[in-house]
N, C-alpha and C positions, 0 to 999 in steps of 0.2 A: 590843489591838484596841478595848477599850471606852472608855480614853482617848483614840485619836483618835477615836472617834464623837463623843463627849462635844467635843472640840476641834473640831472640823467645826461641829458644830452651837453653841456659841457663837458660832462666827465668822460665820456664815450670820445669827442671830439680832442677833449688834450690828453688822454689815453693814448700813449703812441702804440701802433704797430710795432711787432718786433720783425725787423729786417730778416726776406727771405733768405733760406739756402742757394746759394746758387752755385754752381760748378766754377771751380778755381782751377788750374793750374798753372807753375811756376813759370813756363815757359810761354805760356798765349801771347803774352806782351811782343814775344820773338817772331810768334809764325804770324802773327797779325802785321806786323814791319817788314814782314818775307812776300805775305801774302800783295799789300799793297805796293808794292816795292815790284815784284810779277807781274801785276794787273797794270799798269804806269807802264810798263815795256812793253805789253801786250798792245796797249795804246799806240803806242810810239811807232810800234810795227803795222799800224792799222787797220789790226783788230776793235771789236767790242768787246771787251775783257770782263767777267763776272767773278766777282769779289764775293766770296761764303766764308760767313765766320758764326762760327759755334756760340754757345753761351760764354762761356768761359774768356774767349777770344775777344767778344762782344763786350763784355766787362772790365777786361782788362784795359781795352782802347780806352774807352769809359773812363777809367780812373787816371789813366794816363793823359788825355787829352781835357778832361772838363778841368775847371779852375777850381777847385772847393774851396772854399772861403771858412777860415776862423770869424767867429764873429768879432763885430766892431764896434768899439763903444755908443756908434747907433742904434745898435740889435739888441743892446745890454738891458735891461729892464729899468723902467723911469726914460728913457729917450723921447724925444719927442717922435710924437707919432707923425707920418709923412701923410699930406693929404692928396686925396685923388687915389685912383687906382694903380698901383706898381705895374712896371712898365717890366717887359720879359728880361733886362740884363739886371734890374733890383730886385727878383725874385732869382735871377741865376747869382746872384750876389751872397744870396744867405743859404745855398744849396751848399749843406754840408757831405750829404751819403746820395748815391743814385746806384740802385740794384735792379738789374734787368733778368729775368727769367724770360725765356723763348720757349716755347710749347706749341706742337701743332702749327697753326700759320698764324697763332696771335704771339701776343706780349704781354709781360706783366710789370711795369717799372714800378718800384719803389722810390722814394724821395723824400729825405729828411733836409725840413730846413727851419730857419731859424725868423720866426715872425712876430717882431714887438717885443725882443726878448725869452720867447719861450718856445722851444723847439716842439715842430709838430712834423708828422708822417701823409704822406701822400701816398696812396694806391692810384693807379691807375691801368686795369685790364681792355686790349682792344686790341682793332689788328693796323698794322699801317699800310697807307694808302697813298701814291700821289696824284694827284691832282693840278692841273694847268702849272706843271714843271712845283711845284709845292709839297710839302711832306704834310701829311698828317693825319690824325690820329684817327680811329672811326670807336670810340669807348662802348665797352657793354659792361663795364663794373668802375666802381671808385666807392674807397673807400676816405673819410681826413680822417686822421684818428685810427680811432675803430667806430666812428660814424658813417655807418653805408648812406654814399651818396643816391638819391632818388636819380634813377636813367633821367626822367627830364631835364634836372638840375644838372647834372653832366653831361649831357649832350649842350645845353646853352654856355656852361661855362670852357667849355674844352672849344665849341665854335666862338667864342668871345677871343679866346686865349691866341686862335689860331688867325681869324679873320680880323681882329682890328687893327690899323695903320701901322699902329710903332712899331708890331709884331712881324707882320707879313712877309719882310723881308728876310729876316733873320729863319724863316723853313724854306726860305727860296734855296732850289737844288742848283749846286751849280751845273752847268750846259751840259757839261758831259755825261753827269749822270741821269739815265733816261727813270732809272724807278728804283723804291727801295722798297720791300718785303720780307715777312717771314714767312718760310716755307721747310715742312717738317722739324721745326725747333733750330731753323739754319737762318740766319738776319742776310739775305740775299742782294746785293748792289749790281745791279747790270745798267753799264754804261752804252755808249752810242758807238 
């Protein structure tokens, strides 16, 4: 019995999710470099300029701005395995896909990456929050796989992820900006 639990739940957990739908269009990439390009003057003029970008807008940045990495003869299967727990820029390392859906005043990111050789899916649903000049995440779903993560277990690993040393910095906001939010399916930036 406890071997197939055991079999069940690997198969659930290397089962990937299939990446949501999310709103594209061709031009986001443009209004998103108009929109921050606006906000930056509005600064300058000294205003507190608030920066709204849609899904589409929100994703395009996304694709444009993260690093995605092909895998590396590390990641390859037979590598040797790294000990200790991966530090937030070794897991931004093997981040191949990152899909963001905005609804309501939550989020839903999607995140394929590539761990020990064999590509796995991350969910994560929740709304963002900052905190003492800090982003992050407040979770009420996660899925790895298609293994729904228990709320307890994602609430400690989302505060692991957020709150330990190596990490902290890296959600530090810079000065200017006072908060980030989603509000009516809008990823909202209002600065100081």
């Amino acid at each position: 019995m406890s071997l197939a639990v055991a079999l069940v739940l690997v198969v659930l957990l290397l089962w990937p999710a299939d990446p949501p739908e999310v709103r594209t269009d061709p031009k986001a990439a443009e209004r998103v470099q108009v929109k921050i390009e606006q906000a930056a003057q509005t600064a300058v003029e000294g205003q507190a300029p608030v920066l709204q970008m849609d899904e589409a807008e929100l994703n395009a940045w996304i694709q444009t701005n993260l690093a995605l990495q092909t895998p590396s003869e590390s990641e390859l299967p037979g590598a040797p395995v790294p000990s200790g727990e991966p530090t937030l820029q070794q897991v931004q390392s093997s981040v191949h896909d990152v899909k963001v859906n905005l609804f309501g005043d939550d989020l839903r990111a999607y995140v394929l990456f590539n761990l020990y050789g064999k590509d796995l899916t991350l969910q994560l649903e929740g709304r963002l929050v900052v905190t003492d000049g800090r982003l992050r995440l407040r979770p009420t779903r996660g899925k790895l796989g298609s293994l729904p993560i228990p709320q307890i277990t994602l609430d400690r690993a989302v505060s692991r992820l957020f709150d330990s040393p190596e990490n902290r910095e890296s959600f530090q906001l810079p000065p200017e900006i006072k908060n980030i939010r989603v509000v009516n399916g809008e990823l909202i930036v209002s600065y100081r």
